[in-house]
CHARMM-style PDB file with segment names, atoms N, HN, CA, C and O in Angstrom:
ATOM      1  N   UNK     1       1.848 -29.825   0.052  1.00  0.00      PROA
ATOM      2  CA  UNK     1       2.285 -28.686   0.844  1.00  0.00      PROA
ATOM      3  C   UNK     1       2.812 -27.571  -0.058  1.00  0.00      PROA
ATOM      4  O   UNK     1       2.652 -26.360   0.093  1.00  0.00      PROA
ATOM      5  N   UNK     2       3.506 -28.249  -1.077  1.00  0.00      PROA
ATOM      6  HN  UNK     2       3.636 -29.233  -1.199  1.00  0.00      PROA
ATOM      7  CA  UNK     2       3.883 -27.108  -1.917  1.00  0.00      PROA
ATOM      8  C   UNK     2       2.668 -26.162  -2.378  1.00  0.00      PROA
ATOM      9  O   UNK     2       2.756 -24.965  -2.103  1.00  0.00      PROA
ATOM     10  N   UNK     3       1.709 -26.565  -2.961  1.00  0.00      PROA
ATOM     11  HN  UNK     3       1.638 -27.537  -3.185  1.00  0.00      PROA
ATOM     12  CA  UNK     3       0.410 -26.058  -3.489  1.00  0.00      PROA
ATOM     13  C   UNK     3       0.051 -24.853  -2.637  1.00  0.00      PROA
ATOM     14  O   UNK     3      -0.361 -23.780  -3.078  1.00  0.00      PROA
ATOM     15  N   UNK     4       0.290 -25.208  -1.164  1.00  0.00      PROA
ATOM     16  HN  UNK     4       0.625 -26.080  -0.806  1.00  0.00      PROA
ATOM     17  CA  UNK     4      -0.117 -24.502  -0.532  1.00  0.00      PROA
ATOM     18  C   UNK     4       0.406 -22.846  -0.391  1.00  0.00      PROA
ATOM     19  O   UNK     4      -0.184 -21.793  -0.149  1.00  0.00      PROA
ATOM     20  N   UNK     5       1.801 -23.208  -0.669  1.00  0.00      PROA
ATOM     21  HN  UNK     5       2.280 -24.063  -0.866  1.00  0.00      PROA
ATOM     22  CA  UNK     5       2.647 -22.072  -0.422  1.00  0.00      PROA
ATOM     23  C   UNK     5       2.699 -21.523  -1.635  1.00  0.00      PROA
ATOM     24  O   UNK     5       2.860 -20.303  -1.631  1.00  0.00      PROA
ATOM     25  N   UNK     6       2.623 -21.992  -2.562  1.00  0.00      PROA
ATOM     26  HN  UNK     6       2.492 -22.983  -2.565  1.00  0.00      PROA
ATOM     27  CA  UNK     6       2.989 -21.433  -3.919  1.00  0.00      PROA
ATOM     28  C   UNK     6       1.323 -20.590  -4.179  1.00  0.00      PROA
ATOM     29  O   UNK     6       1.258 -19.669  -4.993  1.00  0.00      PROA
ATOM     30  N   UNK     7      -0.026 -21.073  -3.335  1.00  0.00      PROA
ATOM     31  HN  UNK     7       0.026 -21.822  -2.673  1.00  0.00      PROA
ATOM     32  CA  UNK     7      -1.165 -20.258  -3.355  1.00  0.00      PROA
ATOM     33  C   UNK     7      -1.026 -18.923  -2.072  1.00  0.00      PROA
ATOM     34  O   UNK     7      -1.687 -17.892  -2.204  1.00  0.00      PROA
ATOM     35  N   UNK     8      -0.335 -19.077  -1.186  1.00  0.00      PROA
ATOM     36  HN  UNK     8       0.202 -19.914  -1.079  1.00  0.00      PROA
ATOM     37  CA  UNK     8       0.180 -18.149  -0.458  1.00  0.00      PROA
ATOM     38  C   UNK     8       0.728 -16.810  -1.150  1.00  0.00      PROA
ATOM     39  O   UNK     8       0.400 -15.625  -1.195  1.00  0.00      PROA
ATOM     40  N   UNK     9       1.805 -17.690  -1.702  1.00  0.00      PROA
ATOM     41  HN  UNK     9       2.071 -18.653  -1.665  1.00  0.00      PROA
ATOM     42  CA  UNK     9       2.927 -16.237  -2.333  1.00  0.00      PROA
ATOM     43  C   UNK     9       1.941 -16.012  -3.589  1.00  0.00      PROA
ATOM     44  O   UNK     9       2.296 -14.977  -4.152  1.00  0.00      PROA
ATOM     45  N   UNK    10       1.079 -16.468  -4.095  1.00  0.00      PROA
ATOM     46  HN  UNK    10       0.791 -17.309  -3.637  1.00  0.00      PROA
ATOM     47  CA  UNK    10       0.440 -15.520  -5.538  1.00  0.00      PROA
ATOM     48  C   UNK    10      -0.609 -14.613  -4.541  1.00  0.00      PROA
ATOM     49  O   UNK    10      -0.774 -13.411  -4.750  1.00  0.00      PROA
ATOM     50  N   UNK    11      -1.148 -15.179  -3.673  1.00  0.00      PROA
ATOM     51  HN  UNK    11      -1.014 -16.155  -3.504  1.00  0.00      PROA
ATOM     52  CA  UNK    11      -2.288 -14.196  -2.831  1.00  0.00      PROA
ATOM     53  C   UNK    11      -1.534 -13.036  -2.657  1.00  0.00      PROA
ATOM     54  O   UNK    11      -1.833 -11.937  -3.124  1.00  0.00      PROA
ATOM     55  N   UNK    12      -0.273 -13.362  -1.788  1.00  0.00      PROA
ATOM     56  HN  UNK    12      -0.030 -14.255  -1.408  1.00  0.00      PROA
ATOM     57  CA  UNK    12       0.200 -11.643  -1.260  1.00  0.00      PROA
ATOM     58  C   UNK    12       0.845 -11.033  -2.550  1.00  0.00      PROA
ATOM     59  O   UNK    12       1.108  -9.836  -2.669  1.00  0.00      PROA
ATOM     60  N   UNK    13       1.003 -11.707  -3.223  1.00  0.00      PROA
ATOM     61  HN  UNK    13       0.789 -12.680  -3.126  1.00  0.00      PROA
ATOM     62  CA  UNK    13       1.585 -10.857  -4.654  1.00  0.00      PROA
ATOM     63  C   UNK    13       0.039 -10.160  -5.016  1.00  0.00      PROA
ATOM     64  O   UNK    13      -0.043  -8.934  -4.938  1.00  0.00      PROA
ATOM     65  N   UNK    14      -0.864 -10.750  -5.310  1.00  0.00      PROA
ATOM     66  HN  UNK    14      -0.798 -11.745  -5.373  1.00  0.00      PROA
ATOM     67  CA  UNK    14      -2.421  -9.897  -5.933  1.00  0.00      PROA
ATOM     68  C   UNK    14      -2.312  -9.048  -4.794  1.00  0.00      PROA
ATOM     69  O   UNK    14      -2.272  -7.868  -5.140  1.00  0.00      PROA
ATOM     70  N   UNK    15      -2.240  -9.244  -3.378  1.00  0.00      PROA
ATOM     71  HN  UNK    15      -2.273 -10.203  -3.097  1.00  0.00      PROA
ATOM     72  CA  UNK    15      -2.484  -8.273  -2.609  1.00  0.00      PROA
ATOM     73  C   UNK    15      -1.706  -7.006  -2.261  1.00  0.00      PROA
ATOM     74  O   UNK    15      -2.205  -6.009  -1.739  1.00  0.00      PROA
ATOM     75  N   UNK    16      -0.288  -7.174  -2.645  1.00  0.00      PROA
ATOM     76  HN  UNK    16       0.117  -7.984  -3.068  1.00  0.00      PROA
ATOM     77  CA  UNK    16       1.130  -6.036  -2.831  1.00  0.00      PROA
ATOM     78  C   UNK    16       0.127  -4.998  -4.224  1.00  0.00      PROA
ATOM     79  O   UNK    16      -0.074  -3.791  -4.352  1.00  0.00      PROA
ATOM     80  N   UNK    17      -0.190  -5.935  -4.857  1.00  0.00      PROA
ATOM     81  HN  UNK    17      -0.026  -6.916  -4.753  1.00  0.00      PROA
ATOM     82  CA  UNK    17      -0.189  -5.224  -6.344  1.00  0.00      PROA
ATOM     83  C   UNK    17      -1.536  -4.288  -6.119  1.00  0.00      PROA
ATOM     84  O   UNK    17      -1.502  -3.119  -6.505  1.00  0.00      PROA
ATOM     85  N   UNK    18      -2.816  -4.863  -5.437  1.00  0.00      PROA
ATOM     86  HN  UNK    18      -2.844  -5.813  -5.123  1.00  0.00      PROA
ATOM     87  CA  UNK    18      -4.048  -4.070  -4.753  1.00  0.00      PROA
ATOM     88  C   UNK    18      -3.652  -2.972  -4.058  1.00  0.00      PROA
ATOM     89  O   UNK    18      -4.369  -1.974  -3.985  1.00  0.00      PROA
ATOM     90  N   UNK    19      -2.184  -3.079  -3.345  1.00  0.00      PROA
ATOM     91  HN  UNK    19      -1.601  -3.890  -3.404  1.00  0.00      PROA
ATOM     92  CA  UNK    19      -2.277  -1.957  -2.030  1.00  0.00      PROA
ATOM     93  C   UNK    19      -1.686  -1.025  -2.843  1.00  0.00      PROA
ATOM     94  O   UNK    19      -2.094   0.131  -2.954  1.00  0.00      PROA
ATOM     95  N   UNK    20      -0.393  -1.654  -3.626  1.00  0.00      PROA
ATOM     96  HN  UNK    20      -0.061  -2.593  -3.536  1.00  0.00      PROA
ATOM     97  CA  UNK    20       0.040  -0.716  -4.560  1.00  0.00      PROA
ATOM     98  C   UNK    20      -0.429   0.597  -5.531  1.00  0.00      PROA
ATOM     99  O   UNK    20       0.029   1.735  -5.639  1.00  0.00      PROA
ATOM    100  N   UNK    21      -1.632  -0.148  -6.226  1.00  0.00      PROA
ATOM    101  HN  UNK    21      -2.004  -1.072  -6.139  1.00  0.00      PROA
ATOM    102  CA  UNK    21      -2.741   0.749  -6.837  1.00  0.00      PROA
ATOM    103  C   UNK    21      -3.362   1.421  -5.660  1.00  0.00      PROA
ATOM    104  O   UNK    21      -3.416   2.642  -5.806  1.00  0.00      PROA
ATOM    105  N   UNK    22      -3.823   0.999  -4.594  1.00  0.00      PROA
ATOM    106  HN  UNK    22      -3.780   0.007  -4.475  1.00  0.00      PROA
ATOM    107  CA  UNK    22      -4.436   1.865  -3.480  1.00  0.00      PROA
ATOM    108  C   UNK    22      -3.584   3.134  -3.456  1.00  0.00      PROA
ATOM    109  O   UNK    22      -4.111   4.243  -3.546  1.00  0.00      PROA
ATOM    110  N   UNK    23      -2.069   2.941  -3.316  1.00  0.00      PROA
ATOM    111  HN  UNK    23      -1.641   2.041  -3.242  1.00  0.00      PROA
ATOM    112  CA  UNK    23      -1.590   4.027  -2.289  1.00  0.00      PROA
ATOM    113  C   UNK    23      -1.221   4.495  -3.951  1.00  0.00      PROA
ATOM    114  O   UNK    23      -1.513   5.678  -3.778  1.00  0.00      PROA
ATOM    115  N   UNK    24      -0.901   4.455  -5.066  1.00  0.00      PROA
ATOM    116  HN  UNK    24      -0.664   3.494  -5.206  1.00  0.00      PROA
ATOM    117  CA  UNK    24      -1.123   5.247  -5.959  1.00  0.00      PROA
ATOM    118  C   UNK    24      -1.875   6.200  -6.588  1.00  0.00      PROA
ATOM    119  O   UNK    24      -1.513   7.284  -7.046  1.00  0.00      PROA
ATOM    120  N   UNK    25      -3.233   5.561  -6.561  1.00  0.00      PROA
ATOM    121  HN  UNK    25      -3.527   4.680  -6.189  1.00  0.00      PROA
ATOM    122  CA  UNK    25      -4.770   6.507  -6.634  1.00  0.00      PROA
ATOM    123  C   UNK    25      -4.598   7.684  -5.458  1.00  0.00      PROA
ATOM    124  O   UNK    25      -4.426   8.887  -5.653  1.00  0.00      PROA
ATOM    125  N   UNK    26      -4.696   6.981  -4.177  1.00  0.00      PROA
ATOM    126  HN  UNK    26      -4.836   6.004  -4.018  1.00  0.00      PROA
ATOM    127  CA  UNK    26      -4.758   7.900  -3.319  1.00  0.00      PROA
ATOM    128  C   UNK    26      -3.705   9.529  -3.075  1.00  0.00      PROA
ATOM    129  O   UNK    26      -3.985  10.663  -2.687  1.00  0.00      PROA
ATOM    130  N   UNK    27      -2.524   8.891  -3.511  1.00  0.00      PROA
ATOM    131  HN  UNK    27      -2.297   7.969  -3.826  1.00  0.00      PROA
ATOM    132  CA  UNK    27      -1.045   9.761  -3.909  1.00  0.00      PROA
ATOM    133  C   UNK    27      -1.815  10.896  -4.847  1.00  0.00      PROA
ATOM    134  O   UNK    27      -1.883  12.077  -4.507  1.00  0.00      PROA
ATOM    135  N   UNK    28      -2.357  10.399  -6.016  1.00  0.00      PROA
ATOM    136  HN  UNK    28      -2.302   9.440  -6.293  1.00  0.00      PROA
ATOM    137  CA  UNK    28      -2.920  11.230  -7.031  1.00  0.00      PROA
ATOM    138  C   UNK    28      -4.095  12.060  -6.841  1.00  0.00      PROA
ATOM    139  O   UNK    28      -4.354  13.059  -7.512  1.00  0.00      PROA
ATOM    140  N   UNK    29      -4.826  11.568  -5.842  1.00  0.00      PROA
ATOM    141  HN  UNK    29      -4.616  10.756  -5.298  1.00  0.00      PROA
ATOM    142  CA  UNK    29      -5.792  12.108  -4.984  1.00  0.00      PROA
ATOM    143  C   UNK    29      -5.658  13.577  -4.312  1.00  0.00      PROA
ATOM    144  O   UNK    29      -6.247  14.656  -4.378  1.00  0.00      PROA
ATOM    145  N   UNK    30      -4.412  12.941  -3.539  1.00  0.00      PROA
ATOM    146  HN  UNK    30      -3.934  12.065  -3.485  1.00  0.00      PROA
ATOM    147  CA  UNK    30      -4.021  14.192  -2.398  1.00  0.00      PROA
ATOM    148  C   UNK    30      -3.425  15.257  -3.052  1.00  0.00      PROA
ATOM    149  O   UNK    30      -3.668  16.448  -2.860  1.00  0.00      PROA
ATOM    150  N   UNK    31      -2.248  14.543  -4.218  1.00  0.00      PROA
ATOM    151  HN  UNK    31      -2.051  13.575  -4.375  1.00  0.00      PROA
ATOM    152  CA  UNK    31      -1.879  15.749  -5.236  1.00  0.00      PROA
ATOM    153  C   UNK    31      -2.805  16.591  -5.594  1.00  0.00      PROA
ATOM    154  O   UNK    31      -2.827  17.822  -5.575  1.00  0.00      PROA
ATOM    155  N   UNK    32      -3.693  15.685  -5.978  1.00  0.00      PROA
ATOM    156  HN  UNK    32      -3.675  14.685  -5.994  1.00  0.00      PROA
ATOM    157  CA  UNK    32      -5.284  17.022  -7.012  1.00  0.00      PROA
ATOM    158  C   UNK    32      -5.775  17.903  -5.764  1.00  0.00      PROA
ATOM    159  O   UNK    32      -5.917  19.106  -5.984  1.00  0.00      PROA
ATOM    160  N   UNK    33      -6.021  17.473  -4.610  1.00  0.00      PROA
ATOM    161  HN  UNK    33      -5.906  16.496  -4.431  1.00  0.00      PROA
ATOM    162  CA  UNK    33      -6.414  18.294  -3.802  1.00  0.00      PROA
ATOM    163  C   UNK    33      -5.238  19.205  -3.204  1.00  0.00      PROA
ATOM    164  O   UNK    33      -5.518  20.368  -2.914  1.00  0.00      PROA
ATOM    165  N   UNK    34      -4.364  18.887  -3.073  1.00  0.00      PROA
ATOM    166  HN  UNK    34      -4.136  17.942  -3.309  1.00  0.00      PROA
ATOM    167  CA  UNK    34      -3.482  19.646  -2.485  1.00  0.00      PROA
ATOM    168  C   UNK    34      -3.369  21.516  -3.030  1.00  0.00      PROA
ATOM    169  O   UNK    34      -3.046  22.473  -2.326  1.00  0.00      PROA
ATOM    170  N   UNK    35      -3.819  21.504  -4.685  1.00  0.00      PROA
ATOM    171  HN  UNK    35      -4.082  20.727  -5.256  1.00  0.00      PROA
ATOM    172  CA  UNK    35      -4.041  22.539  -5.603  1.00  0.00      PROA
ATOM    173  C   UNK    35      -5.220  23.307  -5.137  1.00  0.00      PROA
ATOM    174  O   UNK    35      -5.186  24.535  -5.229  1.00  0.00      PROA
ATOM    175  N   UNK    36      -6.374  22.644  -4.592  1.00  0.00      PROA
ATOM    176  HN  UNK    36      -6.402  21.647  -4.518  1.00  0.00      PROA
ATOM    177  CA  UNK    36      -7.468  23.591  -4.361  1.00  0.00      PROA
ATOM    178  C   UNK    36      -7.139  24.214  -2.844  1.00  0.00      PROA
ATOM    179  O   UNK    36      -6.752  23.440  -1.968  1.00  0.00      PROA
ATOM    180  N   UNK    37      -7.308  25.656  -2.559  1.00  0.00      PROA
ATOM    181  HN  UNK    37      -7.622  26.285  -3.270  1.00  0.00      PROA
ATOM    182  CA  UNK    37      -7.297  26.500  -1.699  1.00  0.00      PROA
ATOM    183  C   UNK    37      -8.327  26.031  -0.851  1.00  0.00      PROA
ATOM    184  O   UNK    37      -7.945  25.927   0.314  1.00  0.00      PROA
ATOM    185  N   UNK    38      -9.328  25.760  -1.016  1.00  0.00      PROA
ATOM    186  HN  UNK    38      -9.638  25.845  -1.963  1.00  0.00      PROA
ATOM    187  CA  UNK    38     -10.572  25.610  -0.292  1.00  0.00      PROA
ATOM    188  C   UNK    38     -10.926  23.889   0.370  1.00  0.00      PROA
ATOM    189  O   UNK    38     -12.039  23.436   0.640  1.00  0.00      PROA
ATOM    190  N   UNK    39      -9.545  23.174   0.504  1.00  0.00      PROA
ATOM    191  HN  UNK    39      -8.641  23.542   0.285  1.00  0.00      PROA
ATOM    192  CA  UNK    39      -9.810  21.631   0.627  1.00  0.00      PROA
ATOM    193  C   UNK    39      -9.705  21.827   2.245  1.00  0.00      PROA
ATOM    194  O   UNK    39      -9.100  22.657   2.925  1.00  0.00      PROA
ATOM    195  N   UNK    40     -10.461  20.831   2.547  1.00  0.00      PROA
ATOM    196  HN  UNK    40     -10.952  20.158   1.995  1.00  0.00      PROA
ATOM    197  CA  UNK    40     -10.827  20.622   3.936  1.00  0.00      PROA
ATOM    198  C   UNK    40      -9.548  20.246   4.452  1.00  0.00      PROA
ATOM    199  O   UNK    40      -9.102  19.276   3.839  1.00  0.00      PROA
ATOM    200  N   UNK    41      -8.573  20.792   5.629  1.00  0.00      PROA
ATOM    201  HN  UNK    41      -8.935  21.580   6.126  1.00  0.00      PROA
ATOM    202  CA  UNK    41      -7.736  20.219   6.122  1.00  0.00      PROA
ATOM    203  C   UNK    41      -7.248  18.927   6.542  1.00  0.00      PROA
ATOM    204  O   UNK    41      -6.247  18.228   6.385  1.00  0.00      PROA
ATOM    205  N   UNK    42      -8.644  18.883   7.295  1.00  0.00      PROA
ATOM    206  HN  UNK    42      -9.457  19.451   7.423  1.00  0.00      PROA
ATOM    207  CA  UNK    42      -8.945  17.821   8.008  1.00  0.00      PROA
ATOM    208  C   UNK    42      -8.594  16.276   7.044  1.00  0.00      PROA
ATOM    209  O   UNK    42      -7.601  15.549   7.052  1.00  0.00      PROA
ATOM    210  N   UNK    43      -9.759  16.207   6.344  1.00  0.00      PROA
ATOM    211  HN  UNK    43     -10.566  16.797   6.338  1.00  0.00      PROA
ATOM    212  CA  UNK    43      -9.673  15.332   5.573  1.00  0.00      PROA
ATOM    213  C   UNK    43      -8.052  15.175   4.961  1.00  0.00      PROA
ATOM    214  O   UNK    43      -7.412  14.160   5.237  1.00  0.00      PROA
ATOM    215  N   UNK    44      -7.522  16.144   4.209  1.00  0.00      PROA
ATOM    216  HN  UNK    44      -8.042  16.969   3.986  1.00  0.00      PROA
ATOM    217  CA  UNK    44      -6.354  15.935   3.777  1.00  0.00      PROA
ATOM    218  C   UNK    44      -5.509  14.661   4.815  1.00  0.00      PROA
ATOM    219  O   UNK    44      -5.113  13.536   4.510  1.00  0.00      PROA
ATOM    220  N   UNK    45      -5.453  15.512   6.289  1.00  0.00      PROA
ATOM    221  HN  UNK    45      -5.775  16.425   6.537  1.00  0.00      PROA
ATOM    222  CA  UNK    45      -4.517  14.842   6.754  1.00  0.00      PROA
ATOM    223  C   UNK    45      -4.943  13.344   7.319  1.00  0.00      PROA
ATOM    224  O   UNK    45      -4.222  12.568   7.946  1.00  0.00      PROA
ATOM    225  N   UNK    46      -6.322  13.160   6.917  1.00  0.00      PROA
ATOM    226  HN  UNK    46      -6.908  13.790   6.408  1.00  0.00      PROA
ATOM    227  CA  UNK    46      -6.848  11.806   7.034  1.00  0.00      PROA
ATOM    228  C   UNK    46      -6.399  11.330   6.188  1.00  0.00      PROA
ATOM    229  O   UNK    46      -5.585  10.447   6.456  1.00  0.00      PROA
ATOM    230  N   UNK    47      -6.697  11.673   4.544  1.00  0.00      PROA
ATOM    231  HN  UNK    47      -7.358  12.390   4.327  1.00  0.00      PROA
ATOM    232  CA  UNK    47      -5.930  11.061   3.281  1.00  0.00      PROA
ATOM    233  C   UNK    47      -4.798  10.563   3.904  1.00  0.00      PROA
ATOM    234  O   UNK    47      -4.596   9.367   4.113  1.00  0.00      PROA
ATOM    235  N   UNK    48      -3.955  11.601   4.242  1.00  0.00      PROA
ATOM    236  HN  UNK    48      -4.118  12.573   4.071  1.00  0.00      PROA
ATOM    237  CA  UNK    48      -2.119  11.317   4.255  1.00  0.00      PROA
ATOM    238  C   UNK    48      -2.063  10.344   4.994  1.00  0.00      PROA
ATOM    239  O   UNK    48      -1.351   9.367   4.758  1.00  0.00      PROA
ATOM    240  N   UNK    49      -2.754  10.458   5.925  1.00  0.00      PROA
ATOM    241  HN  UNK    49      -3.332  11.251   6.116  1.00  0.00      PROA
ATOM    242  CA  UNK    49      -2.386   9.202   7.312  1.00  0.00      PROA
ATOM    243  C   UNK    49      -3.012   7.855   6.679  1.00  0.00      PROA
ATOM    244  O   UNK    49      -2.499   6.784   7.006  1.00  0.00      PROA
ATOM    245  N   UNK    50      -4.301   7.873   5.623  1.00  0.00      PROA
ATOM    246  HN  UNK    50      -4.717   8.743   5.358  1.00  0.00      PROA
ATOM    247  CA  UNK    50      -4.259   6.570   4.858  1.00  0.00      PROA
ATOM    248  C   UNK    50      -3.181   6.376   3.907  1.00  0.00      PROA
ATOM    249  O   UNK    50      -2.954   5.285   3.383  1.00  0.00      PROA
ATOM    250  N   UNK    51      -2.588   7.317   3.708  1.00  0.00      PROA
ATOM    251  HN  UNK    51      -2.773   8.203   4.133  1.00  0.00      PROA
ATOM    252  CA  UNK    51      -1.367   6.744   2.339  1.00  0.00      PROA
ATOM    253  C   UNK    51      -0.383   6.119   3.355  1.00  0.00      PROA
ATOM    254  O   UNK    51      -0.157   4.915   3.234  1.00  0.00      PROA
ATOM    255  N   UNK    52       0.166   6.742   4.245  1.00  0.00      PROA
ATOM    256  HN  UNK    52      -0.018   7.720   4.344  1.00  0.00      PROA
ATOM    257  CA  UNK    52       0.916   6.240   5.132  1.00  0.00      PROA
ATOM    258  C   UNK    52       0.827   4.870   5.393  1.00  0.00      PROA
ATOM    259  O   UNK    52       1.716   4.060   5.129  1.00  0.00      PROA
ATOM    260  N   UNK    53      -0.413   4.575   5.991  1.00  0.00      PROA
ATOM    261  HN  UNK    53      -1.134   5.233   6.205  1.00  0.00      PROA
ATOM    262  CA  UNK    53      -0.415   3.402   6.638  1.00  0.00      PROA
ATOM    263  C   UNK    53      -0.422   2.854   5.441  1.00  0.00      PROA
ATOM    264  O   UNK    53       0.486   2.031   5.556  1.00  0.00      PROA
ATOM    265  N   UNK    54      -1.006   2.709   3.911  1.00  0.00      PROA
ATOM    266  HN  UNK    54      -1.744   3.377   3.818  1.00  0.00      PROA
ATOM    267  CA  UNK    54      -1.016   1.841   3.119  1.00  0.00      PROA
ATOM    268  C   UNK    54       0.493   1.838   2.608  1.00  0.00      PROA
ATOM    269  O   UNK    54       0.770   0.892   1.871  1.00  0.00      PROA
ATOM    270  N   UNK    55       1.598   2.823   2.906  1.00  0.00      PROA
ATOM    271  HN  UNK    55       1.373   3.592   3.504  1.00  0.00      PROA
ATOM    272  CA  UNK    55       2.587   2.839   2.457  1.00  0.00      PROA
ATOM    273  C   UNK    55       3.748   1.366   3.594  1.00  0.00      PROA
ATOM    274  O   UNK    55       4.667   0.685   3.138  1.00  0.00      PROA
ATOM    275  N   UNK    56       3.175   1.346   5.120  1.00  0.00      PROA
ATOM    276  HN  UNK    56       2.429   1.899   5.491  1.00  0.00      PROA
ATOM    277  CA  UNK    56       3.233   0.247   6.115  1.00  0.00      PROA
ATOM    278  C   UNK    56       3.194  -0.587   5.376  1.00  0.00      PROA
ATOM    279  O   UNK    56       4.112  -1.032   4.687  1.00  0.00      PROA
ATOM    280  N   UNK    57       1.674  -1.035   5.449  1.00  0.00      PROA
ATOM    281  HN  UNK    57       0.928  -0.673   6.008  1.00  0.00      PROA
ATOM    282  CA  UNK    57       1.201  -2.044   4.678  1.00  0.00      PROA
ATOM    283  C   UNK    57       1.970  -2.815   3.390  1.00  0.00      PROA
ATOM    284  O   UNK    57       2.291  -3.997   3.268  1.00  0.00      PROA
ATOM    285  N   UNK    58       2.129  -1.722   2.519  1.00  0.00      PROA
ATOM    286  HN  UNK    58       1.868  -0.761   2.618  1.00  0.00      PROA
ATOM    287  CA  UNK    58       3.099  -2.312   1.383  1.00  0.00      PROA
ATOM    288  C   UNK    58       4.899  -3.012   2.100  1.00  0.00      PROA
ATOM    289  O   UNK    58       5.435  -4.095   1.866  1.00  0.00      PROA
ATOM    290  N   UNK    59       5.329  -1.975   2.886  1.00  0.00      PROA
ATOM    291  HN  UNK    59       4.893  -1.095   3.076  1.00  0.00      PROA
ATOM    292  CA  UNK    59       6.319  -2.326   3.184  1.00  0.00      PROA
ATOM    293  C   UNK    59       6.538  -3.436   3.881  1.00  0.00      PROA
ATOM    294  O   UNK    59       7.510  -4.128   3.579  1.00  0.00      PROA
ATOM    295  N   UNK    60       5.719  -3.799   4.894  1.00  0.00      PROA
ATOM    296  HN  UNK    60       4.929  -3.237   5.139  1.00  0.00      PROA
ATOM    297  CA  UNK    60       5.659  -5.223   5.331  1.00  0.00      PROA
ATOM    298  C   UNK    60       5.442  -6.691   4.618  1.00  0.00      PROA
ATOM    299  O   UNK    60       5.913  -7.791   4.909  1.00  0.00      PROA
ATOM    300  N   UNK    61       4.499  -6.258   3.515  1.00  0.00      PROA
ATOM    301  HN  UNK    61       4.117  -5.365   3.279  1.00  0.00      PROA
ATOM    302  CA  UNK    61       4.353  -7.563   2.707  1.00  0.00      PROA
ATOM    303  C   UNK    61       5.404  -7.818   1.943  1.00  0.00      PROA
ATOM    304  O   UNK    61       5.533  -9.012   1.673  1.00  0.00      PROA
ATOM    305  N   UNK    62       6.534  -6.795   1.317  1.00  0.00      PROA
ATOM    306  HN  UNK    62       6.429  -5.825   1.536  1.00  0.00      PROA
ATOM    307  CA  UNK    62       7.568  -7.112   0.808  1.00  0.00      PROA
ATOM    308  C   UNK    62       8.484  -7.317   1.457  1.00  0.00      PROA
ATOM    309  O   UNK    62       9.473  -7.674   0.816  1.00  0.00      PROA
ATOM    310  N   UNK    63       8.634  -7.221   2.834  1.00  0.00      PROA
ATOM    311  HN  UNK    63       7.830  -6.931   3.354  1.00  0.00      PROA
ATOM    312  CA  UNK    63       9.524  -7.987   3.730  1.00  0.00      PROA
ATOM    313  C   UNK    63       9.412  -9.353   3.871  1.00  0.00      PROA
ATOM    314  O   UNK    63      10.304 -10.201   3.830  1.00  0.00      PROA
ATOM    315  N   UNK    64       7.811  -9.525   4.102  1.00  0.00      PROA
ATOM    316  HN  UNK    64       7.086  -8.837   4.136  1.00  0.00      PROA
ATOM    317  CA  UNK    64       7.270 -11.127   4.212  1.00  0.00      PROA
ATOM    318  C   UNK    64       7.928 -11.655   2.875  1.00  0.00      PROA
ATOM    319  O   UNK    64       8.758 -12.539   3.086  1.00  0.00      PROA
ATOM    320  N   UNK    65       7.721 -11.267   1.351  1.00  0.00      PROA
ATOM    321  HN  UNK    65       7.046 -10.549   1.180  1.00  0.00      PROA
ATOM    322  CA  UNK    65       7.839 -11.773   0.147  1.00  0.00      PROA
ATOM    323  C   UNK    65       9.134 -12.116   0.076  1.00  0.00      PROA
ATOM    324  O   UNK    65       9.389 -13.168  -0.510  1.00  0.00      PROA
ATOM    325  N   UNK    66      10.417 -11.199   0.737  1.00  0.00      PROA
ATOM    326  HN  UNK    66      10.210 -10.345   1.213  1.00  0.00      PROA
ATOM    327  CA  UNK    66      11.984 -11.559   0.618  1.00  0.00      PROA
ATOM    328  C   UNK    66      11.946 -12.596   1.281  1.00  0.00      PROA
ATOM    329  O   UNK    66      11.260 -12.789   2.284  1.00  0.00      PROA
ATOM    330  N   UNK    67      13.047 -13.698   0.508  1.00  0.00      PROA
ATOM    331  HN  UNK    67      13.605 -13.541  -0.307  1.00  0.00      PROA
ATOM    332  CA  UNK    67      13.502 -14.558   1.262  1.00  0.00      PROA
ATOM    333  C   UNK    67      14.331 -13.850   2.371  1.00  0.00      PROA
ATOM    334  O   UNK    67      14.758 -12.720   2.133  1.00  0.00      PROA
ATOM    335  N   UNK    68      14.626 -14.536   3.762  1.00  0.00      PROA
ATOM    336  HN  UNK    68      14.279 -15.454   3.956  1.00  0.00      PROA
ATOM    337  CA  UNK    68      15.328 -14.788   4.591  1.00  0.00      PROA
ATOM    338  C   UNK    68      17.026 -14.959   4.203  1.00  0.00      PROA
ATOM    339  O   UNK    68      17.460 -15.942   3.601  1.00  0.00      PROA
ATOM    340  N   UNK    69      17.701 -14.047   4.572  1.00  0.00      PROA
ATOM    341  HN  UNK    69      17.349 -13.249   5.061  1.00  0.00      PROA
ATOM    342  CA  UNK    69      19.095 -13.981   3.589  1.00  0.00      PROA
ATOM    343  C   UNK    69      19.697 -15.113   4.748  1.00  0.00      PROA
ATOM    344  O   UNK    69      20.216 -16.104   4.235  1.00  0.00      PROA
ATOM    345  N   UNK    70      19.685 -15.078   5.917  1.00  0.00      PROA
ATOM    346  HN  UNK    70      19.264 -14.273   6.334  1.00  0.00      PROA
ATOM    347  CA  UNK    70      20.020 -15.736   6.730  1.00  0.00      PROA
ATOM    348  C   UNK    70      19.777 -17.548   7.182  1.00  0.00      PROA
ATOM    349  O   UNK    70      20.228 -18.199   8.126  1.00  0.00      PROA
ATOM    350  N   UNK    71      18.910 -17.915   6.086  1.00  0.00      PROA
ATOM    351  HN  UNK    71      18.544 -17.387   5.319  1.00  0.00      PROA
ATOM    352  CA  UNK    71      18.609 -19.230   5.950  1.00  0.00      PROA
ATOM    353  C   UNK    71      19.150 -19.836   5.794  1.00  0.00      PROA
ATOM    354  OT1 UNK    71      18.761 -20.999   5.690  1.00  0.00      PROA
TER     355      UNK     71
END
């Protein structure tokens, strides 16, 4: 059983560290565009609303990752 959990917590750790780089690239993304006059609005605020949610995303798995202070 242990095996099991200890392959659990390395999965969502590779997967914190994936979303992490996601919402970083993308951060750097929106920055570069944010400079050009001529960037599609639209899209922008599609970008943002993906950083967002990947910014969710991150925040929930490091809730899952804390122990329970209350245990």
């Amino acid at each position: 059983m242990s095996e099991k959990v200890d392959t659990e917590c390395f999965e969502s750790m590779a997967r914190l560290r994936e979303l992490r780089i996601d919402h970083r690239d993308l951060d750097y993304l929106i920055d570069q565009l944010s400079h050009d006059p001529l960037i599609d609005q639209l899209r922008m605020r599609r970008l943002k609303k993906r950083r967002l949610i990947l910014k969710d995303m991150i925040t929930q798995l490091e809730s899952e990752l804390i122990p329970d202070l209350d245990a």
